[in-house]
OpenMM code with the backbone's topology and positions (N, CA, C; nanometers):
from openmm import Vec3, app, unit

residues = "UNK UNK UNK UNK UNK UNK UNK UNK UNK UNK UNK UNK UNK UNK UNK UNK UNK UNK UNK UNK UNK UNK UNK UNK UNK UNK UNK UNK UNK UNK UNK UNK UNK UNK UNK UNK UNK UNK UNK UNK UNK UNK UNK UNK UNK UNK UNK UNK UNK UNK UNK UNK UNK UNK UNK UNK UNK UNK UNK UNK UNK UNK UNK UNK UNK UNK UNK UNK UNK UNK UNK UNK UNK UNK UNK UNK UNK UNK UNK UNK UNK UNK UNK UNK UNK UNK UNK UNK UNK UNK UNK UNK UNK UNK UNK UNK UNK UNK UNK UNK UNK UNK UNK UNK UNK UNK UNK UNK UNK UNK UNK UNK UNK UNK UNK UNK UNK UNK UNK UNK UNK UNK UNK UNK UNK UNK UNK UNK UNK UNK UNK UNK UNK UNK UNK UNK UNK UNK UNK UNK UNK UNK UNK UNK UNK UNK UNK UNK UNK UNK UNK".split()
positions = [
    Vec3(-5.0426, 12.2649, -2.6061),
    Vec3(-5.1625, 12.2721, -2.6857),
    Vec3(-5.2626, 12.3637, -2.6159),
    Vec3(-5.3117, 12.4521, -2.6806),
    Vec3(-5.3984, 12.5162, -2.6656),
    Vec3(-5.5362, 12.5093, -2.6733),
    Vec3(-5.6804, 12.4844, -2.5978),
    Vec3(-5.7784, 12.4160, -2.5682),
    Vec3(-5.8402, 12.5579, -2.6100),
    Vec3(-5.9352, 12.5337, -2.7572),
    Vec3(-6.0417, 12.6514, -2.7880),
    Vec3(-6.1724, 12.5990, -2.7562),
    Vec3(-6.2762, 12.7115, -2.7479),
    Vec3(-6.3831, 12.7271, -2.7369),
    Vec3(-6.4832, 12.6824, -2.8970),
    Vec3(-6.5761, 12.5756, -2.8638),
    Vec3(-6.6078, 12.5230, -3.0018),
    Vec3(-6.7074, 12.6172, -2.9868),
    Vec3(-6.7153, 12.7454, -3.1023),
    Vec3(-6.7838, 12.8361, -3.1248),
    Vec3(-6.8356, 12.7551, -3.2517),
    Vec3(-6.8687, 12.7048, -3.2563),
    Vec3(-6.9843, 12.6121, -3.4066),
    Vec3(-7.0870, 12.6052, -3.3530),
    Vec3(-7.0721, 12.5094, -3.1946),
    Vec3(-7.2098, 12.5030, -3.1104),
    Vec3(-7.2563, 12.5984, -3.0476),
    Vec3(-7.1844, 12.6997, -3.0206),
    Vec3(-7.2577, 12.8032, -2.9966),
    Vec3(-7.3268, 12.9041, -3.0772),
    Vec3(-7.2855, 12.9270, -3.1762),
    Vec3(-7.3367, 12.9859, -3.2995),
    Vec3(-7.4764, 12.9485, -3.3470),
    Vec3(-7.4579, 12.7712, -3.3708),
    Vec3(-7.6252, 12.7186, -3.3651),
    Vec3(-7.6834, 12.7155, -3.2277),
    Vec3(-7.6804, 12.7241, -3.1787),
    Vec3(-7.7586, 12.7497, -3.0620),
    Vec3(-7.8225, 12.8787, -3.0514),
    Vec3(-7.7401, 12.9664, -3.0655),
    Vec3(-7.7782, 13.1205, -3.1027),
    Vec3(-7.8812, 13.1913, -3.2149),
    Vec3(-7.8333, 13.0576, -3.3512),
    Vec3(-7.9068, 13.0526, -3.4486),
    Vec3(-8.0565, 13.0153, -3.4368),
    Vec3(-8.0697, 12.8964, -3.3541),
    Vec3(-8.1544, 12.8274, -3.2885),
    Vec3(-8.2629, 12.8899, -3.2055),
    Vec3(-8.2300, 12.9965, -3.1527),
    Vec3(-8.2553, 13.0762, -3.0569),
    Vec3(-8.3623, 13.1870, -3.1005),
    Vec3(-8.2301, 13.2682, -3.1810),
    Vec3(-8.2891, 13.3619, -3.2981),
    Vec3(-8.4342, 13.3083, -3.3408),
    Vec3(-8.4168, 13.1832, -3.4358),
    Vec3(-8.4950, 13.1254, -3.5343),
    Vec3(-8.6446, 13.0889, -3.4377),
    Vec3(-8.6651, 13.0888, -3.2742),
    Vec3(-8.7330, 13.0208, -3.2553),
    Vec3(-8.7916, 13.1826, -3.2002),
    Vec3(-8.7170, 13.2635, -3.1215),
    Vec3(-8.8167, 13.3949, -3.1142),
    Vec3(-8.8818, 13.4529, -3.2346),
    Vec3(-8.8434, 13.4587, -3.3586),
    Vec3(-8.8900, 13.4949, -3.4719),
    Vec3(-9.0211, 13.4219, -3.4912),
    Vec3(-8.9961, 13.3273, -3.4982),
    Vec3(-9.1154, 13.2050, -3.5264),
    Vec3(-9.2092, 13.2396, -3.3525),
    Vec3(-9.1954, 13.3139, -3.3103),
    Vec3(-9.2953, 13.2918, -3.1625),
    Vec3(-9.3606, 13.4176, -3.1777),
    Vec3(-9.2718, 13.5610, -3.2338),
    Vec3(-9.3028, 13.6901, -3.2791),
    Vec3(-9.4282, 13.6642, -3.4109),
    Vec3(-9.4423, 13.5709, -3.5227),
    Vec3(-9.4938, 13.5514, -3.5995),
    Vec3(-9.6147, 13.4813, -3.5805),
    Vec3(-9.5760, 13.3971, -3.4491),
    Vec3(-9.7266, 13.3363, -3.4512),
    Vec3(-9.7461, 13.3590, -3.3141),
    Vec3(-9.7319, 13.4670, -3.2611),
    Vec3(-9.8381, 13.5304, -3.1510),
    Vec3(-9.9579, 13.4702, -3.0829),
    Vec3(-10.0423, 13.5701, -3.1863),
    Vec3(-10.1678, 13.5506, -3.1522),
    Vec3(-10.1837, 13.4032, -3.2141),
    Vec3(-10.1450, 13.2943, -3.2389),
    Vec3(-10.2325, 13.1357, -3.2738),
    Vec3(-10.1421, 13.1079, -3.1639),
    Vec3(-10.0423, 13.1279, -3.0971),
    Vec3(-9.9762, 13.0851, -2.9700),
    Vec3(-10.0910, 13.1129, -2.8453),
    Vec3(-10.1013, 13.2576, -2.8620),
    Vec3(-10.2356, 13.3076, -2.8116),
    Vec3(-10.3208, 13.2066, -2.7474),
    Vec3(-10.3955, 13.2271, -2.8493),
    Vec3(-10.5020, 13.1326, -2.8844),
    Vec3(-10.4946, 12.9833, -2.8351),
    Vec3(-10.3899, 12.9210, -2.8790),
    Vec3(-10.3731, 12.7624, -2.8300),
    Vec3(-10.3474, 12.7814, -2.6854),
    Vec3(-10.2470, 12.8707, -2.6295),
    Vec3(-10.2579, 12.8581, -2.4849),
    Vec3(-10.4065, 12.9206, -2.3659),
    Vec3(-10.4619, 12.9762, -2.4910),
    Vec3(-10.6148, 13.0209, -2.3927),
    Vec3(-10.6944, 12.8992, -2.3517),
    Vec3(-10.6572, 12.8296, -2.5136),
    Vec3(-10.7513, 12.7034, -2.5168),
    Vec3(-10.6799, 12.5925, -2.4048),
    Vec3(-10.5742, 12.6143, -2.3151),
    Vec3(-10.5472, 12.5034, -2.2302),
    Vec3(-10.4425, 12.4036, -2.2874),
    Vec3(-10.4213, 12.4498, -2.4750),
    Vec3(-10.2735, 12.3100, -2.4588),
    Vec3(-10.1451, 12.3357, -2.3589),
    Vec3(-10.0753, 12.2247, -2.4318),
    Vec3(-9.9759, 12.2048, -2.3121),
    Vec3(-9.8813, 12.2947, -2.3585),
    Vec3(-9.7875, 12.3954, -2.2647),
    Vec3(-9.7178, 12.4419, -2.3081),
    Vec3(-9.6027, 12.4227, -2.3167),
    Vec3(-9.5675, 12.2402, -2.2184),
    Vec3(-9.4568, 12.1878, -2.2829),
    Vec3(-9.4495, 12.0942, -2.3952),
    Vec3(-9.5517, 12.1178, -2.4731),
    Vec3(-9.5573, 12.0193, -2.5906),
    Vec3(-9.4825, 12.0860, -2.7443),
    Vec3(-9.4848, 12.2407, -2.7119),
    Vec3(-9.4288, 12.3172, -2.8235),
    Vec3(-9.2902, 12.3937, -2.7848),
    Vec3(-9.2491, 12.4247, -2.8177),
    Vec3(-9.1104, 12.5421, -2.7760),
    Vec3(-9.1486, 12.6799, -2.8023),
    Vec3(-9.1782, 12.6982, -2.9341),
    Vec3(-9.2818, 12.8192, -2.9243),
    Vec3(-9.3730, 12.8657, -2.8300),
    Vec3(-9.4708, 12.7595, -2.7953),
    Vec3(-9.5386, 12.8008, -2.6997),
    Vec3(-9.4950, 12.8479, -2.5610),
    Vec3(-9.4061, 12.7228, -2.5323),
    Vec3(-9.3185, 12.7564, -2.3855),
    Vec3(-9.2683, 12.8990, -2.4072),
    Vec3(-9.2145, 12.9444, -2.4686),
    Vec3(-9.1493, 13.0869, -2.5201),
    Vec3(-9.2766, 13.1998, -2.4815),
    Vec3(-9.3869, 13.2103, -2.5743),
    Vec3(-9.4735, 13.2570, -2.5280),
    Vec3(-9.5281, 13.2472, -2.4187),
    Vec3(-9.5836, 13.1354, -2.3553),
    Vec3(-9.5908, 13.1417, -2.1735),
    Vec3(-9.5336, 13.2263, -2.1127),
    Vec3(-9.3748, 13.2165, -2.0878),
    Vec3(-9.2886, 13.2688, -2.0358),
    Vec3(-9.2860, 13.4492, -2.0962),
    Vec3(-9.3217, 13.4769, -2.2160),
    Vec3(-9.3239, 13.6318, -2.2037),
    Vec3(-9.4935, 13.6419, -2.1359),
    Vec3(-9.5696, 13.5977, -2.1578),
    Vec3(-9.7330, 13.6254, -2.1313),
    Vec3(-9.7058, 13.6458, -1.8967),
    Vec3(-9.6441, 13.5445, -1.8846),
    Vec3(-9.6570, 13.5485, -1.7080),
    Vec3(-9.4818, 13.6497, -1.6977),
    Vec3(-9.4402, 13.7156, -1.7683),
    Vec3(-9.3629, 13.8662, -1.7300),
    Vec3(-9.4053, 13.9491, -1.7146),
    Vec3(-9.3431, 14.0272, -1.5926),
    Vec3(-9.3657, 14.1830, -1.6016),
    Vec3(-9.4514, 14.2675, -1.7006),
    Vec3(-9.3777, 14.3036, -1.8304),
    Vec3(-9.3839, 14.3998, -1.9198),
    Vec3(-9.5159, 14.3035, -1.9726),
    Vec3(-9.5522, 14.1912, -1.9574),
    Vec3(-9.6749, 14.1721, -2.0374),
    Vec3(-9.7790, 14.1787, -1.9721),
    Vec3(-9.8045, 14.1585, -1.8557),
    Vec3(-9.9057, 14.1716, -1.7378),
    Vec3(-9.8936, 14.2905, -1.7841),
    Vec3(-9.8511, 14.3647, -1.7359),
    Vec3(-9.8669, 14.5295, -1.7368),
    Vec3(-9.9605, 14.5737, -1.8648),
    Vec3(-9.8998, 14.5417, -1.9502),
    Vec3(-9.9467, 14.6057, -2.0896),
    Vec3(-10.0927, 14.5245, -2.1168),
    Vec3(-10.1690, 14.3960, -2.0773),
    Vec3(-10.2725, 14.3646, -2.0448),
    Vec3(-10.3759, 14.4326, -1.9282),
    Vec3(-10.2997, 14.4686, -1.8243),
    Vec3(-10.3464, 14.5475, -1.7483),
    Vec3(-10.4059, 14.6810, -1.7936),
    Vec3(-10.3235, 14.7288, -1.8027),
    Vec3(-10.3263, 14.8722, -1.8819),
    Vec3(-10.4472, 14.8624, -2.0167),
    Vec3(-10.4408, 14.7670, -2.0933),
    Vec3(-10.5320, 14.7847, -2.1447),
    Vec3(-10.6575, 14.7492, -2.1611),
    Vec3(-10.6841, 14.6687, -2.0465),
    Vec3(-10.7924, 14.6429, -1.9689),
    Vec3(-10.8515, 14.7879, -1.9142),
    Vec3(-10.7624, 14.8046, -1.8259),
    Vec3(-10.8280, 14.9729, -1.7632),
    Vec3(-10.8721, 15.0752, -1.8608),
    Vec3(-10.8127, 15.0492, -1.9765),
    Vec3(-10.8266, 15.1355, -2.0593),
    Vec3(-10.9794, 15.1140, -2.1130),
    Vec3(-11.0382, 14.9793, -2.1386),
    Vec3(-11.1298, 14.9526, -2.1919),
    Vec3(-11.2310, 14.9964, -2.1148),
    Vec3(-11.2156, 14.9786, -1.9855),
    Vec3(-11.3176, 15.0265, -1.8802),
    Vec3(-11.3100, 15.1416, -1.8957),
    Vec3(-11.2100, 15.2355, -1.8770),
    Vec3(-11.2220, 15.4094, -1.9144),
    Vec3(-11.3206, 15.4525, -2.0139),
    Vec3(-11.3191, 15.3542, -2.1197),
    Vec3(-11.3459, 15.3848, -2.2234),
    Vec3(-11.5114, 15.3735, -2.2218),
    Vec3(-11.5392, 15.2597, -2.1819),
    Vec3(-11.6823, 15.2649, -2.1414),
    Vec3(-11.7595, 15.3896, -2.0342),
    Vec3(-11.7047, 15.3706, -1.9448),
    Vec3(-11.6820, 15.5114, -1.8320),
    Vec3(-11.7596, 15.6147, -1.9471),
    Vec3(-11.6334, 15.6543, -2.0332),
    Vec3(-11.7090, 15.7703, -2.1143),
    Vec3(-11.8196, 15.7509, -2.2187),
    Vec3(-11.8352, 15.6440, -2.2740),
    Vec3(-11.9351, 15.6407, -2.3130),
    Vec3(-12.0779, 15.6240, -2.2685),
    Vec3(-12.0281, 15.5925, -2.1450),
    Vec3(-12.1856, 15.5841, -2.0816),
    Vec3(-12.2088, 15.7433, -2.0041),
    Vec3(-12.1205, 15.8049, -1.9870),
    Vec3(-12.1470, 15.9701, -1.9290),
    Vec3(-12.1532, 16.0502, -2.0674),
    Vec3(-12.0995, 15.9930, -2.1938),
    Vec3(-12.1380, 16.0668, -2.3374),
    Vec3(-12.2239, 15.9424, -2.4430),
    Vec3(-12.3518, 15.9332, -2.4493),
    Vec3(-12.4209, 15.7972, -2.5001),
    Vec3(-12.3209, 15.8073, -2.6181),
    Vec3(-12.3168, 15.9333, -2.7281),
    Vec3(-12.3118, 15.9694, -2.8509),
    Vec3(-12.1818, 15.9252, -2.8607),
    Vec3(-12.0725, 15.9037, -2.7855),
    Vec3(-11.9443, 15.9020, -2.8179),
    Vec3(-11.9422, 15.7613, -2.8876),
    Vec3(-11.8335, 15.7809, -3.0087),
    Vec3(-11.8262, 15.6650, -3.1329),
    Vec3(-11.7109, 15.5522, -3.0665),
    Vec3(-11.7529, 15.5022, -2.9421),
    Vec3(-11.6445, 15.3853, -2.9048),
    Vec3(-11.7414, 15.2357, -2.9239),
    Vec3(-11.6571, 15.1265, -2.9873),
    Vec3(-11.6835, 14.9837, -2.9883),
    Vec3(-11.6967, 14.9097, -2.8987),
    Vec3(-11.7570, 14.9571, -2.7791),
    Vec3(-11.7888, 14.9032, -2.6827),
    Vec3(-11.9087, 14.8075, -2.6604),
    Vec3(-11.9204, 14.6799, -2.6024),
    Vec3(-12.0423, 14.6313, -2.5220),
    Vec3(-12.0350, 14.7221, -2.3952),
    Vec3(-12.0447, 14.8567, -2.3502),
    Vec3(-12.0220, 14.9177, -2.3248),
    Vec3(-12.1061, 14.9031, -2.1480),
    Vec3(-12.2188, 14.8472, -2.1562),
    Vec3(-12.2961, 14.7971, -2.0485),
    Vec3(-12.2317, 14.6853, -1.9721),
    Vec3(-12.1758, 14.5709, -2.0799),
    Vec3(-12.1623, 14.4745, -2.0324),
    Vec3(-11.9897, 14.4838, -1.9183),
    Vec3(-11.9025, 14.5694, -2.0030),
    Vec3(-11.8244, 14.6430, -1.9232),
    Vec3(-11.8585, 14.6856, -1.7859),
    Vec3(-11.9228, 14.8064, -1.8003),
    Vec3(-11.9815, 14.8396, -1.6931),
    Vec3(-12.0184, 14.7374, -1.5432),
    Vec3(-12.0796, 14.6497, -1.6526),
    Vec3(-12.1702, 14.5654, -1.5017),
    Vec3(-12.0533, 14.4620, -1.4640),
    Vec3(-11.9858, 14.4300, -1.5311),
    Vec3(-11.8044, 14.3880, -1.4786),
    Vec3(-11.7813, 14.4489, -1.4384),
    Vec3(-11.7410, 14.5915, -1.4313),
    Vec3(-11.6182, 14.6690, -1.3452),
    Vec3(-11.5554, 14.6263, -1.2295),
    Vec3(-11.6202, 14.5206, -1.1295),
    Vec3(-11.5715, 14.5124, -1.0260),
    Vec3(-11.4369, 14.3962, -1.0459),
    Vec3(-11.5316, 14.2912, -1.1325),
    Vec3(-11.4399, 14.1802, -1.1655),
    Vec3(-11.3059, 14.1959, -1.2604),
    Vec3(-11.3779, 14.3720, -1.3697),
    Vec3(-11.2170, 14.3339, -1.4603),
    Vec3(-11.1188, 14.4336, -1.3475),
    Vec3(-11.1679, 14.5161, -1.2228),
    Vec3(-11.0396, 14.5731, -1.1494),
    Vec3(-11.0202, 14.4395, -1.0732),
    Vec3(-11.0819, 14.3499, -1.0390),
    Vec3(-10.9941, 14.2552, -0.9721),
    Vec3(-10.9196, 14.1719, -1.0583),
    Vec3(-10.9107, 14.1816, -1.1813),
    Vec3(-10.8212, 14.1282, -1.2980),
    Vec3(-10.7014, 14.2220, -1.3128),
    Vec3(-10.7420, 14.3124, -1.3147),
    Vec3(-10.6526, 14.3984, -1.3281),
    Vec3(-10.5384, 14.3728, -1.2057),
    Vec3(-10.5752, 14.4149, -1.1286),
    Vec3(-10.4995, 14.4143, -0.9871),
    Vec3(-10.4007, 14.2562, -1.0053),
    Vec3(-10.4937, 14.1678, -1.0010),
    Vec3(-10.3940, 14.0194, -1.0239),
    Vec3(-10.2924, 14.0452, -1.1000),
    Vec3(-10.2929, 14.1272, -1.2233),
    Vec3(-10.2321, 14.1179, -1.3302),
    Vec3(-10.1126, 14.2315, -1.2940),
    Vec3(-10.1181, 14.3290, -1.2013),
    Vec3(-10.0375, 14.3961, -1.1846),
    Vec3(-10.0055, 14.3691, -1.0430),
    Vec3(-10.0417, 14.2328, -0.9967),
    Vec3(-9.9585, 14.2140, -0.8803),
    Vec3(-9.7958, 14.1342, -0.9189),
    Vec3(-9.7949, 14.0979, -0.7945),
    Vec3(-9.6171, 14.0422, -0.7915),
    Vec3(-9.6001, 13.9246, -0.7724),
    Vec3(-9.7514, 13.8271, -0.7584),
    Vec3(-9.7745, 13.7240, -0.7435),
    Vec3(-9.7810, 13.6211, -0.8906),
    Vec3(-9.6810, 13.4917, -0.8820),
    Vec3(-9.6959, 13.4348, -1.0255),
    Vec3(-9.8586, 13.3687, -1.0737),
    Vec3(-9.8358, 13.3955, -1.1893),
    Vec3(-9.9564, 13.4120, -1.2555),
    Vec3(-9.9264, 13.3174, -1.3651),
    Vec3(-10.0403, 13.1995, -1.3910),
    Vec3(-10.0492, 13.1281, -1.5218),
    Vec3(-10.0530, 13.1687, -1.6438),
    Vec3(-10.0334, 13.1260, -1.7562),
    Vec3(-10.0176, 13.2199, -1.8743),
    Vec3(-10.1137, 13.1571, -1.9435),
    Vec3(-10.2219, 13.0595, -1.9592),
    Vec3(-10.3362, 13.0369, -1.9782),
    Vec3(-10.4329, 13.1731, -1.9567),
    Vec3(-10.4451, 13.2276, -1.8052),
    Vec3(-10.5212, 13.3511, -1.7560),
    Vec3(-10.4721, 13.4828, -1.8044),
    Vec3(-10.3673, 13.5009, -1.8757),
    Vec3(-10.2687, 13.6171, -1.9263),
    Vec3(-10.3369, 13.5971, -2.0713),
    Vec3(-10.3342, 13.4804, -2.0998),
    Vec3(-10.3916, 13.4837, -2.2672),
    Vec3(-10.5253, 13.4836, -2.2572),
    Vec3(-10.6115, 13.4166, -2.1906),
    Vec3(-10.7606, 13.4714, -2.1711),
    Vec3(-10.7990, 13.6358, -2.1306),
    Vec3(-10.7311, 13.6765, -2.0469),
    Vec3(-10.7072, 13.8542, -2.0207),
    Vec3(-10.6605, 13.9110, -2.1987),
    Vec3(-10.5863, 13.8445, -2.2555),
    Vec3(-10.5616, 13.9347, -2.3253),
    Vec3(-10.6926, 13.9053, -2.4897),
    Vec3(-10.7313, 13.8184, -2.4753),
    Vec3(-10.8202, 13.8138, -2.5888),
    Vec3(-10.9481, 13.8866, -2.5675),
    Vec3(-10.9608, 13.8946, -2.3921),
    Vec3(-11.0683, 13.9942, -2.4231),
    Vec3(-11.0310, 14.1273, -2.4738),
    Vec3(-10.9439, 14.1783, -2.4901),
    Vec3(-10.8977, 14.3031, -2.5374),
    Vec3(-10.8452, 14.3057, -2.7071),
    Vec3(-10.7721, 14.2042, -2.7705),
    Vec3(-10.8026, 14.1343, -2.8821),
    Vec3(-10.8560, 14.0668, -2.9781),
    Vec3(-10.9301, 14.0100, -2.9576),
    Vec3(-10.9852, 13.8922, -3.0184),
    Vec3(-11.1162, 13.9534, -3.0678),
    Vec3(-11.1853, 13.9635, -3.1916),
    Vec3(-11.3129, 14.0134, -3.2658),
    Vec3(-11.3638, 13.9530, -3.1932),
    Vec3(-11.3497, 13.7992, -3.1748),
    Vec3(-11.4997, 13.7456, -3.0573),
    Vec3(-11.5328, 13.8083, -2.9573),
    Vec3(-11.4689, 13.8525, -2.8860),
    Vec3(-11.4135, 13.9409, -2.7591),
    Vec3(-11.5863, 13.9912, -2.6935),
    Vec3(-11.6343, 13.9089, -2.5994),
    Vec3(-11.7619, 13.9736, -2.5488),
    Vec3(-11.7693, 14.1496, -2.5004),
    Vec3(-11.6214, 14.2057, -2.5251),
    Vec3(-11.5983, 14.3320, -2.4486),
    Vec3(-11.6382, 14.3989, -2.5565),
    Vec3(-11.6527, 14.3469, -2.6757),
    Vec3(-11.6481, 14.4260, -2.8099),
    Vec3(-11.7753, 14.4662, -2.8802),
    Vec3(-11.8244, 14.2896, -2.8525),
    Vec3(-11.9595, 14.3168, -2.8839),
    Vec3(-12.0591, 14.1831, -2.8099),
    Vec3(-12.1754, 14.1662, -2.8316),
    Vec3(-12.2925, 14.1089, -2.7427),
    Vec3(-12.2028, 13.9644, -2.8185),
    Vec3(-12.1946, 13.8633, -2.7089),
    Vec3(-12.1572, 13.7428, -2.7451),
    Vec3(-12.2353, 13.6100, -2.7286),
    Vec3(-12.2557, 13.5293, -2.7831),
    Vec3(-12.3369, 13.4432, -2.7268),
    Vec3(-12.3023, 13.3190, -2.6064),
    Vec3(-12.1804, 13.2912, -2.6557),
    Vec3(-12.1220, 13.2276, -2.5696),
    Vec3(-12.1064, 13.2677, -2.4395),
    Vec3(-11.9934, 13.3622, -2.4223),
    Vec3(-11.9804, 13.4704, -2.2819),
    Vec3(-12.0214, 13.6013, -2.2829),
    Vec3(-12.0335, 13.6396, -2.1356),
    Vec3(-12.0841, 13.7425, -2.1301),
    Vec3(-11.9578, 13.8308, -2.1078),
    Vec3(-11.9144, 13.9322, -2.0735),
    Vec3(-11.7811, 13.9870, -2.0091),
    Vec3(-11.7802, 13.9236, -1.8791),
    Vec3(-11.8795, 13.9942, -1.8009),
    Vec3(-11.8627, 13.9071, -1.6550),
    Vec3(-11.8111, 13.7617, -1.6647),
    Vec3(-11.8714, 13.6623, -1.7153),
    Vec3(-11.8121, 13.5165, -1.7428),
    Vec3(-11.6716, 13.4993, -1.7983),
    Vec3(-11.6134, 13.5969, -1.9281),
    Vec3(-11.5222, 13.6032, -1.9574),
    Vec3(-11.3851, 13.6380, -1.8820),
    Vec3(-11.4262, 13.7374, -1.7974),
    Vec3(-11.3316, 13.8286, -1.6799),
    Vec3(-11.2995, 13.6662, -1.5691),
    Vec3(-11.4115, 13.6180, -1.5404),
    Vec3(-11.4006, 13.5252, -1.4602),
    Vec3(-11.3147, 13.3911, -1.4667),
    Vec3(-11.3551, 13.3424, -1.6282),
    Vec3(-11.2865, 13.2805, -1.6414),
    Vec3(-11.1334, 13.3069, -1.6414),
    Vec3(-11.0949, 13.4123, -1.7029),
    Vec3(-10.9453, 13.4803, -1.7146),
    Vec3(-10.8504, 13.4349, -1.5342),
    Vec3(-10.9477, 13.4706, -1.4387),
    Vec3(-10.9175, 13.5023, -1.3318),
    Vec3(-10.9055, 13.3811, -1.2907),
    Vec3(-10.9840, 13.2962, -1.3115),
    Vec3(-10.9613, 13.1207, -1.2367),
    Vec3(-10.7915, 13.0368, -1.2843),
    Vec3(-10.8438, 13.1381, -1.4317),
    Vec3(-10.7107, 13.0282, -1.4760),
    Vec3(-10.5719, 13.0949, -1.4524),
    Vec3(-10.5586, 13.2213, -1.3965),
    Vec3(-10.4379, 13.3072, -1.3611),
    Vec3(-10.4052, 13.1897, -1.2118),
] * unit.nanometer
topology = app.Topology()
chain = topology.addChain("A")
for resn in residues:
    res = topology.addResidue(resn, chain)
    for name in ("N", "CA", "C"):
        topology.addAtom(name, app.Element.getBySymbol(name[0]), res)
């Protein structure tokens, strides 16, 4: 007798798999969002999924990067007033020190919480986004900070 491989369970599992990155690709940003806000990220599977890409490589980076970018961006608008960028453009500024020490965390090699990966990344996302515009709640500086406690 010949002993096969039960490819049924592996198939759903695969299916399973599929079905749950799709569903993590779709709800992103409310994954986002719930893990900025501190839930648990072993309470969902989705979420755990998202954690785990937010504290990788390729996602640090691409938060990084567009962090620096935002600061560049201010950079020029404050050496060109007239230039048409959506900046709190001051409030940037008077961060700079704190979002390169965000930055740097974020492109180090050291593990990093994915709470502080999703707070990093809403300032660069999120319409509330104090980077975007005058906020009442946070300021950038406060925002950068918080990002950084919870990394």
């Amino acid at each position: 007798m010949i002993a096969g491989r039960d490819t049924s369970s592996e198939w759903h599992a695969g299916r399973i798999e599929r079905g749950l990155r799709l569903r993590v690709r779709i709800r992103q940003r409310v994954l986002d969002r719930e893990i900025a806000a501190g839930l648990r990220l072993d309470s969902d599977a989705a979420r755990a999924v998202r954690a785990q890409q937010l504290t990788g490589t390729t996602e640090r980076c691409r938060v990084a990067r567009s962090l620096a970018n935002v600061l560049q961006a201010a950079d020029e608008r404050h050496a060109h007033p007239v230039a048409p960028v959506g900046l709190n453009h001051a409030q940037v500024l008077s961060a700079r020190y704190d979002l390169l020490a965000l930055i740097e965390i974020l492109r180090g090699e050291s593990a990093v919480a994915a709470r502080g990966v999703a707070l990093a990344r809403e300032l660069i996302e999120s319409s509330a986004s104090p980077v975007l515009r005058a906020n009442t709640r946070h300021t950038v500086r406060e925002a950068v900070s918080e990002a950084i406690a919870a990394l």
